[in-house]
PAROKOL-909267 format. One line per field, with one value per residue (C-alpha): residue number from 1; residue in one letter; x, y, z. Coordinates in Angstrom, 2 decimals. Last residue first. Example, Ala and Ser with C-alpha at 12.3 -4.5 7.8 and 13.67 -1.06 7.14 Angstrom:
<sites>
resi: [2 1]
resn: [S A]
px: [13.67 12.30]
py: [-1.06 -4.50]
pz: [7.14 7.80]
</sites>
This chain:
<sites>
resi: [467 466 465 464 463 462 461 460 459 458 457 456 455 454 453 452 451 450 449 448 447 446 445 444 443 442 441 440 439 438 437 436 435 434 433 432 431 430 429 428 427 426 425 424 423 422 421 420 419 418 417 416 415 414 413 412 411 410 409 408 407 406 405 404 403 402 401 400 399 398 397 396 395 394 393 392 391 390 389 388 387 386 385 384 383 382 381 380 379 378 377 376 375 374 373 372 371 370 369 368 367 366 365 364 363 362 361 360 359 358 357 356 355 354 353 352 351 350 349 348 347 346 345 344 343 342 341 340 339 338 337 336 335 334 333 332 331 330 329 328 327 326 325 324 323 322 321 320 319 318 317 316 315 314 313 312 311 310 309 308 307 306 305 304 303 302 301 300 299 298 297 296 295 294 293 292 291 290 289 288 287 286 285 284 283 282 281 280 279 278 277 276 275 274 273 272 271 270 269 268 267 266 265 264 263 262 261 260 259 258 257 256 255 254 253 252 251 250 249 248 247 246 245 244 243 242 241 240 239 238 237 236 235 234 233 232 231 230 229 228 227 226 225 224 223 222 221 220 219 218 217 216 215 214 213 212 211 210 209 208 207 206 205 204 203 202 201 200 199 198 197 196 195 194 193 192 191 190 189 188 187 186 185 184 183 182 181 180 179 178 177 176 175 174 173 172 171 170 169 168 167 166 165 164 163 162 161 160 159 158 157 156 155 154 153 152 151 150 149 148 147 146 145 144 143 142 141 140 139 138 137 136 135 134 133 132 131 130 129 128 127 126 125 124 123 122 121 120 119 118 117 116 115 114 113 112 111 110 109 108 107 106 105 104 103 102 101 100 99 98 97 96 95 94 93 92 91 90 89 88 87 86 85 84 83 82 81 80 79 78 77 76 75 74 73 72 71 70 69 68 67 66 65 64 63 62 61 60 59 58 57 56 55 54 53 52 51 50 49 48 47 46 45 44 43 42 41 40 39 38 37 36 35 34 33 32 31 30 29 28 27 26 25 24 23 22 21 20 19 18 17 16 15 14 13 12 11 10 9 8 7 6 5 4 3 2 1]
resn: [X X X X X X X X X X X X X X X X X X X X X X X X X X X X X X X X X X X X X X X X X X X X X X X X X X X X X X X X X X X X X X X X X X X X X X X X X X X X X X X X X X X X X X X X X X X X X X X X X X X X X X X X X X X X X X X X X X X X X X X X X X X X X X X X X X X X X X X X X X X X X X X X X X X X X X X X X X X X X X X X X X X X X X X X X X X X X X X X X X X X X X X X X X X X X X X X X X X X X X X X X X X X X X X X X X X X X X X X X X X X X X X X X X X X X X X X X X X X X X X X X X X X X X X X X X X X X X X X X X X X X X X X X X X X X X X X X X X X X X X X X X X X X X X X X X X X X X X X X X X X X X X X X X X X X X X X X X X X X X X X X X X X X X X X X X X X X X X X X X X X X X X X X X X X X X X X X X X X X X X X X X X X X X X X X X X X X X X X X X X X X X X X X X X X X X X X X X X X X X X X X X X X X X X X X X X X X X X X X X X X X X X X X X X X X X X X X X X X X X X X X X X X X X X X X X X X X X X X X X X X X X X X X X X]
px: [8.73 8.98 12.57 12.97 11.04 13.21 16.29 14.77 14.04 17.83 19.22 16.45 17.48 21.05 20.77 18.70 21.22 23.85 22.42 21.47 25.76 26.98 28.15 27.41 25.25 21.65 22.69 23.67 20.26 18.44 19.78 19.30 15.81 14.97 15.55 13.76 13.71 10.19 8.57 9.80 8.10 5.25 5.16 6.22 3.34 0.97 2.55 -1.01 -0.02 -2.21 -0.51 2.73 3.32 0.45 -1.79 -4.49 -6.74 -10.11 -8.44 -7.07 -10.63 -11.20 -8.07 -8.43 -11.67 -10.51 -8.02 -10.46 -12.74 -10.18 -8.19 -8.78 -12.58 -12.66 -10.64 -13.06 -10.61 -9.19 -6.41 -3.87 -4.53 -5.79 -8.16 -12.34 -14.54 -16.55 -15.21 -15.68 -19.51 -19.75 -17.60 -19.39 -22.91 -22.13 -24.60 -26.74 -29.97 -27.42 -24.69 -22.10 -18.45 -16.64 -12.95 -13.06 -9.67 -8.07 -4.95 -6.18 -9.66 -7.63 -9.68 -13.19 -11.86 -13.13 -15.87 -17.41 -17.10 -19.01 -22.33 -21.57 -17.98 -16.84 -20.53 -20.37 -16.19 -18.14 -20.79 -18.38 -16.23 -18.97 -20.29 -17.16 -14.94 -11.85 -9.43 -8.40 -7.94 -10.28 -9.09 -10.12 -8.30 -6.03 -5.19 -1.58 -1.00 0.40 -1.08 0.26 0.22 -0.61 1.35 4.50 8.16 8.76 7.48 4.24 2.74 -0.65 -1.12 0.48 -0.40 0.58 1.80 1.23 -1.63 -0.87 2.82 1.31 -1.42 0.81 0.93 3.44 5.72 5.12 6.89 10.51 9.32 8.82 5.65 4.41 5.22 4.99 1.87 -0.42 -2.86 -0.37 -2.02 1.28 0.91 -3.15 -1.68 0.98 -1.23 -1.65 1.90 5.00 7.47 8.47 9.44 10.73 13.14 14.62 11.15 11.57 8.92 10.19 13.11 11.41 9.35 12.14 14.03 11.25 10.81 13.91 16.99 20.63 22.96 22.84 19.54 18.23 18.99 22.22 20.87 17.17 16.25 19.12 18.77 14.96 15.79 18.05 16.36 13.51 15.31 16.70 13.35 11.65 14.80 14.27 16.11 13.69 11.77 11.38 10.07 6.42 5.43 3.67 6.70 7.48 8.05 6.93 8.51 5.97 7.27 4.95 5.11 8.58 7.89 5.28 7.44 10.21 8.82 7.13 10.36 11.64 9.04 9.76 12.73 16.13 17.85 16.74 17.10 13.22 12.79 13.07 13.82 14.86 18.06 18.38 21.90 23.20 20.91 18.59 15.56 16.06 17.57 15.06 12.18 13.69 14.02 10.46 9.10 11.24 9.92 6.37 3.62 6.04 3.41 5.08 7.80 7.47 10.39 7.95 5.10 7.60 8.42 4.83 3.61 6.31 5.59 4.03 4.41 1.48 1.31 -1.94 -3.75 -6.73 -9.27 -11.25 -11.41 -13.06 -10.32 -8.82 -11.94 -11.48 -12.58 -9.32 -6.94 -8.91 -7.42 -6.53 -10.02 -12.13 -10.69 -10.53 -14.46 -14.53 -17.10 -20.96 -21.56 -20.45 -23.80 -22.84 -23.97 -22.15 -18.92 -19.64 -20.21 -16.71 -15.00 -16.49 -15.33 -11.48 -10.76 -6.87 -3.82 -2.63 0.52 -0.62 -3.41 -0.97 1.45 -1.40 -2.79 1.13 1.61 -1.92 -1.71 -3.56 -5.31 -7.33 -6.74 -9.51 -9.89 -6.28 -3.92 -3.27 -2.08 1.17 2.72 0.06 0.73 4.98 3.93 1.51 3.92 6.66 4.89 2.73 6.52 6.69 3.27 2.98 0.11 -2.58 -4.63 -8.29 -10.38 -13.69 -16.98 -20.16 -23.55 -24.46 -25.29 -23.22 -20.32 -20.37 -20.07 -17.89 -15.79 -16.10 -14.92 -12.26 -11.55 -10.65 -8.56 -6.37 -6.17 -4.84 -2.44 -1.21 -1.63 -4.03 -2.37 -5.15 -5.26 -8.76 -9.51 -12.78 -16.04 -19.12 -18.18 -18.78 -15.28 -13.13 -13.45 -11.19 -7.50 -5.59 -2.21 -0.36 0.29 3.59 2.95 5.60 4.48 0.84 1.63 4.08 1.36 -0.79 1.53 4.34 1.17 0.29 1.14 2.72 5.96 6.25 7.14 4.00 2.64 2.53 4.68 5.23 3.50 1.47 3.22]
py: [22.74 19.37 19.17 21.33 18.76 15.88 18.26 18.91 15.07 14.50 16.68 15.91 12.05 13.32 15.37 12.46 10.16 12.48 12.58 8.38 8.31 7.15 3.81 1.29 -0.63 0.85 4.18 3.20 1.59 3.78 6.46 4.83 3.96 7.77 8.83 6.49 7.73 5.76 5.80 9.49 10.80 9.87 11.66 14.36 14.73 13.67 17.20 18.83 19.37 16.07 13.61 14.82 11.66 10.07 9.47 7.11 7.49 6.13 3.75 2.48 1.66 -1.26 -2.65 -1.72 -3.34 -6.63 -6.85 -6.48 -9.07 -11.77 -13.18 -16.76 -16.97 -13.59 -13.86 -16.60 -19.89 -20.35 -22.91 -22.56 -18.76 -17.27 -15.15 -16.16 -12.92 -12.63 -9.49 -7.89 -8.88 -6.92 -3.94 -3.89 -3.91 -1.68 1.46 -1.23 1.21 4.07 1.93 -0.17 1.24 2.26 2.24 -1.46 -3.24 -5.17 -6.05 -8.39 -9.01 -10.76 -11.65 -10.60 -7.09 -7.30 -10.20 -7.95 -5.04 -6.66 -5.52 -1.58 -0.13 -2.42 -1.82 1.70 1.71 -0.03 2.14 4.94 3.58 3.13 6.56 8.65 6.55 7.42 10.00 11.79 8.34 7.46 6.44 3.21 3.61 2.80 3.80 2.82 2.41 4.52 4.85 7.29 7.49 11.23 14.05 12.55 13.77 11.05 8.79 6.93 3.96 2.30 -1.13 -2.87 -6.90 -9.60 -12.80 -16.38 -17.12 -16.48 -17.62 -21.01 -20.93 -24.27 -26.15 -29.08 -27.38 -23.74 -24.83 -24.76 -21.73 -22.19 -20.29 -21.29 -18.53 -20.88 -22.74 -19.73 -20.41 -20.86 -18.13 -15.56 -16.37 -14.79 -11.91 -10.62 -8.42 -6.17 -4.95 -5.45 -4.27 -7.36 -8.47 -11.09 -12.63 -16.05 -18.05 -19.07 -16.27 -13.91 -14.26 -15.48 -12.27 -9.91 -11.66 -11.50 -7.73 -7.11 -6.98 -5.89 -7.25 -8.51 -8.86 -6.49 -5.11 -2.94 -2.61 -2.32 -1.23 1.07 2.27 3.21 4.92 7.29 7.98 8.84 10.91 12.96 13.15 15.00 17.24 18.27 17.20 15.67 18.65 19.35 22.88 22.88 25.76 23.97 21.45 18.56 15.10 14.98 13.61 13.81 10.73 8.18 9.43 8.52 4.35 4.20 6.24 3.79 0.73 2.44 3.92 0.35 -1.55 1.28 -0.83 -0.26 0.74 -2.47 -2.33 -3.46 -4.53 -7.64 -6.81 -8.93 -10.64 -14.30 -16.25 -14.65 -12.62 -9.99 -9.99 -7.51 -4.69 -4.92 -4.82 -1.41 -0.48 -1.23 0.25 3.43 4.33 3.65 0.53 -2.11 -4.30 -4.27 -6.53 -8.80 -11.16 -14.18 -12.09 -10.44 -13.89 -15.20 -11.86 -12.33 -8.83 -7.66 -4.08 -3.22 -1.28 -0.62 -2.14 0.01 -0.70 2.02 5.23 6.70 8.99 12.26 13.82 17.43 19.36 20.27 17.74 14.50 10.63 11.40 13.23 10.44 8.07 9.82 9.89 6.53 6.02 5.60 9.39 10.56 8.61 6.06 8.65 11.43 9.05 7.98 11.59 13.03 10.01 10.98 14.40 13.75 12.42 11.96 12.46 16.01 15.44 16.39 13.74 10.80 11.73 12.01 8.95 7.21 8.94 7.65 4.03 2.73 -0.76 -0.09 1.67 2.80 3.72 3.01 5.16 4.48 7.78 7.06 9.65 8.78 4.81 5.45 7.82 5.21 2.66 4.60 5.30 1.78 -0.04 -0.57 -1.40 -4.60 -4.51 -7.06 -6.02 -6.32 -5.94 -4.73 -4.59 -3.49 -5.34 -4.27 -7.20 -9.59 -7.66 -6.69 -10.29 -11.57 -8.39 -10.33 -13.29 -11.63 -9.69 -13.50 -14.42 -11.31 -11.73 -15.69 -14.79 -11.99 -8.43 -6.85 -3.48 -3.25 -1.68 -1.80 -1.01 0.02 -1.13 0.41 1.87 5.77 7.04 7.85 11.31 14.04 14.91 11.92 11.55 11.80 8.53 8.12 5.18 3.36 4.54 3.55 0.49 -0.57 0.07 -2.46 -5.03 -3.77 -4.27 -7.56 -9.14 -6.81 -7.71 -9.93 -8.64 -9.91 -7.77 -9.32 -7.51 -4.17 -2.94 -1.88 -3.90]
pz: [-10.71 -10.67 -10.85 -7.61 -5.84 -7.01 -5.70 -1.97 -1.71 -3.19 0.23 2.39 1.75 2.41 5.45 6.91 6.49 7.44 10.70 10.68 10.40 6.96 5.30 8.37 6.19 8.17 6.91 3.40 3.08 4.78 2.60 -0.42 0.50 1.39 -1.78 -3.97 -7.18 -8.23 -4.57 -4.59 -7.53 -6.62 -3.50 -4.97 -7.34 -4.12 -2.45 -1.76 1.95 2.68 0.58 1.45 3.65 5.00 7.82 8.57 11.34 9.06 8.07 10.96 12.69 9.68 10.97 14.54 14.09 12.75 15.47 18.57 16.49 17.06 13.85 12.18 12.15 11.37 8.81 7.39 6.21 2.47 2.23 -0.73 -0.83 1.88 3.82 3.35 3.92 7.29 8.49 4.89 4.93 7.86 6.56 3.17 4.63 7.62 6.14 4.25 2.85 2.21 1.06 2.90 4.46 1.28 1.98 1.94 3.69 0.71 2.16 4.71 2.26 -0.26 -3.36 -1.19 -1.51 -5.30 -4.51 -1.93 -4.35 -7.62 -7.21 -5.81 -6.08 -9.15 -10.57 -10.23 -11.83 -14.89 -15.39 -14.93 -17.45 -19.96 -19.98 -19.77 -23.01 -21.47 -22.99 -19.88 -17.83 -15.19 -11.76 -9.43 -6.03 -3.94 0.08 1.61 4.87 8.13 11.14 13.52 17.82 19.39 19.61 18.03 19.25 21.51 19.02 18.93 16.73 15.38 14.12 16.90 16.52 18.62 17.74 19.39 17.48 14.43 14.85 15.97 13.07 11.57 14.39 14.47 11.87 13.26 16.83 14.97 13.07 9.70 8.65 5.19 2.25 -0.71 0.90 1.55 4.70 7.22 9.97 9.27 5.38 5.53 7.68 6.13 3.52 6.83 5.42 7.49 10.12 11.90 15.75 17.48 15.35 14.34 14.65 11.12 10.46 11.21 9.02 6.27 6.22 6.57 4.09 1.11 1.85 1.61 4.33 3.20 5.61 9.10 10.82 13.18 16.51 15.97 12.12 11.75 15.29 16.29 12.27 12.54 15.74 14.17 11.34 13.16 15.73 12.87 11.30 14.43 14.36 11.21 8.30 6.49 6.19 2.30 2.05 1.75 3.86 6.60 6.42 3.74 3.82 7.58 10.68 13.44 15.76 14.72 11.21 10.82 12.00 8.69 6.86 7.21 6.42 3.37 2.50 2.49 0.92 -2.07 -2.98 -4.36 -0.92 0.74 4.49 5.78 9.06 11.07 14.73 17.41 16.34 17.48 16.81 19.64 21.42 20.74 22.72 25.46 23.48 20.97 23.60 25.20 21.82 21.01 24.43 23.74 20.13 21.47 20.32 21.26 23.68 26.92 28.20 30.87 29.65 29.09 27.84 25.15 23.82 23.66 22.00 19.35 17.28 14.14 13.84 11.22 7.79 6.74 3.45 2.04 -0.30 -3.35 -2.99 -6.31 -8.15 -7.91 -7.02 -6.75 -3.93 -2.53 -4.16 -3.33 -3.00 0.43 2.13 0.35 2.72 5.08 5.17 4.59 1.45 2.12 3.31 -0.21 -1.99 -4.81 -7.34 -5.73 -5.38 -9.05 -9.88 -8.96 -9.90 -13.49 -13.28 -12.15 -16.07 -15.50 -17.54 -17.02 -15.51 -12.05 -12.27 -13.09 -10.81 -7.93 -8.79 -8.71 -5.16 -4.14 -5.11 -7.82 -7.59 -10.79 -14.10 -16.60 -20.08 -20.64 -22.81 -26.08 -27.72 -28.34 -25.67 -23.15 -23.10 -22.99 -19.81 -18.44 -18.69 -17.46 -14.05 -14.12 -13.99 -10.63 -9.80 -12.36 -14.79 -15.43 -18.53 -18.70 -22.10 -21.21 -23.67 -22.49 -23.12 -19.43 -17.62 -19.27 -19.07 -15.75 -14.89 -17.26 -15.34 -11.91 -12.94 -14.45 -11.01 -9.84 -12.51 -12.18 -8.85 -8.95 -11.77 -9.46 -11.77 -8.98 -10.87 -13.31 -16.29 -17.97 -21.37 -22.59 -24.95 -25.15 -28.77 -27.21 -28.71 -26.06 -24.10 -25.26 -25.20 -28.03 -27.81 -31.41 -32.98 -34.46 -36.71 -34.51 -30.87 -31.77 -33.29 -30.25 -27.46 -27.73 -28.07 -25.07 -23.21 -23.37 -20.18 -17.69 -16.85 -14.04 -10.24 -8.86 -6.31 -2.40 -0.66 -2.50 0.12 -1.82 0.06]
</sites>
């Protein structure tokens, strides 16, 4: 999530510290590389207790092979934007940040605040034809290396395979063959759709793009007007509130709800992150499915749930992926030498313990090297899932899922992100526009046309701001 869905919502640890001296003695921002002292700063956004342990044990690595310094900070997603900002004004930004999401990298880069040369030779370094060619097409403006590609998570319509089979329903992979599915499944005291409602969270634009993109609607158009008004978008909008509201749960639905929800057995489907997967098979205590069959057999949902990972509207060409790509960046002011060292080493000895920390949302963008083409997707197949028990994903899920996974990727679609709108992007997932109209939509406030005319509406006057 990311999805939001599984980031910690705690302040980030320390930062407020190394920030206040430069904010009080008025520290101008600094332009040029750090000072060579082999020693950087590293913002992460894996800020879990359990992450943040884990990519330690990777940086004592790195640090005892190369004699370089790194002080890691665990940083929470939603407040990187003003962090980085408050960071940039005192003149203490990061050397590096990792676990950023495209709309933040593209913030970052319009503002001025990245180095996009040392991404630029890591990816040369670590050889181009290594990384997801997508991939590497999404963080890049043109030919500039925003950043070096690092994992994916993709969003996935998780369904009750068990309860479709039993109705003779097909798989909901179309806007009609979900509402047709909706319609059949909701009953009293059963609703048959679990999606996202929450107008102060970016889960729900993420829900909601991810459902958009089936059916063509775009941010902006060929021209880059804001084009969330179009018809394409209209039938979005209104399909996203037949599903959420007439044949979802009542009231405001988060990311939290959705997933209890589902998984107490009282709906049939869910719009969710691939970072679902470890809690669908029981493997993480504190999110433990609770279906009625679940407490006998705790992989019943796992087993009894089918997966769409790709979508089509009536509008769409062809069926969209959505998910989320991030990266490692390099601030303007990083010290060059060390932080590509250590971004190499993140990408190259310590990668398959990176994704390795939760390989369903941590799908590697860089296939193997140039000796191992498949070294990073093999060994990513075979990676433990889980928290409180650890098992082999693909021990847990079939192969056909694990390559649509690793196949989504590569077919994934976003946004703005192509048309060179990442600023606006950004922007978004911290205003969030389209939220506030889902959520007033989906609470019976407005109509799913003045939805869209609204979200296009504040889209249209974010974009102005920019300019």
């Amino acid at each position: 999530m990311h999805t939001k869905s599984r980031r910690s919502t705690t302040t980030a640890v320390g930062i407020t510290a190394a920030l206040g001296l430069g904010l009080l003695t008025g520290c101008a921002g600094s332009t040029g590389p750090g000072k060579p002292d082999r020693e950087i700063t590293v913002w992460s956004q894996e800020n879990l207790p359990d992450r943040v342990a884990a990519t330690q044990k990777i940086i004592d690595g790195f640090e005892k092979k190369t004699g370089i310094k790194v002080h890691l900070v665990g940083v929470d997603e939603g407040q990187m934007p003003q962090l980085i900002m408050s960071a940039a004004a005192a003149g203490k930004l990061p050397d590096v940040i990792g676990a950023a999401p495209m709309g933040q990298v593209w913030q970052m880069y319009t503002n001025g605040l990245l180095n996009t040369d040392i991404p630029k030779k890591i990816v040369a370094e670590l050889g181009r034809s290594t990384f997801n060619a997508n991939a590497l097409q999404l963080t890049s403006d043109g030919n500039t290396s925003l950043g070096v590609p690092s994992d994916a998570w993709l969003q996935l319509l998780v369904y009750r395979k068990d309860q479709f089979d039993e109705k003779h329903l097909a798989a909901p992979d179309t806007y009609a063959r979900a509402l047709t599915a909706a319609k059949a499944l909701t009953t009293k005291g059963h609703d048959a759709v679990s999606a996202a409602t929450d107008p102060s969270d970016v889960f729900t634009s993420q829900s909601f793009e991810s459902l958009a993109l089936a059916n063509d609607c775009q941010l902006v158009d060929a021209h880059h007007d804001v084009a969330l008004e179009s018809p394409q978008c209209r039938t979005a909008f209104r399909t996203y509130d037949q599903l959420a509201r007439t044949y979802g749960s009542p009231g405001t639905q988060t990311v939290d709800s959705t997933r209890a929800t589902y998984f107490a057995g009282q709906s049939s489907m869910i719009v969710w992150s691939s970072f679902l997967l470890d809690e669908l098979a029981g493997l993480r205590k504190d999110a433990l499915p609770s279906c009625p069959a679940c407490r006998n057999d705790p992989r019943y949902l796992s087993d009894n749930s089918g997966i769409v990972t790709a979508m089509k509207g009536p509008d769409g060409s062809e069926p969209a992926q959505f998910g989320e790509i991030t990266s490692w960046v390099t601030t303007k002011t990083a010290e060059t030498a060390a932080s590509r060292e250590f971004i190499e080493y993140m990408m190259g000895t310590g990668y398959e313990s990176w994704f390795g920390m939760s390989p369903e949302g941590k799908i590697p963008v860089r296939n193997g090297t140039a000796a191992q083409p498949r070294r990073y997707l093999d060994a990513w197949r075979h990676s433990p899932i889980g928290v409180d028990t650890r098992k082999p994903f693909d021990q847990v899920y079939p192969p056909t899922l694990l390559n649509r996974l690793a196949a989504g990727v590569s077919h994934m679609r976003r946004w703005g992100i192509t048309q060179g709108e990442g600023a606006l992007v950004g922007a978004t997932n911290g205003e969030l526009p389209v939220p506030k109209a889902i959520g007033a939509m989906t609470g019976g406030q407005i109509s799913a046309t003045e939805a869209a005319r609204e979200a296009d509406a504040d889209v249209a006057a974010l974009k102005k701001s920019l300019q």
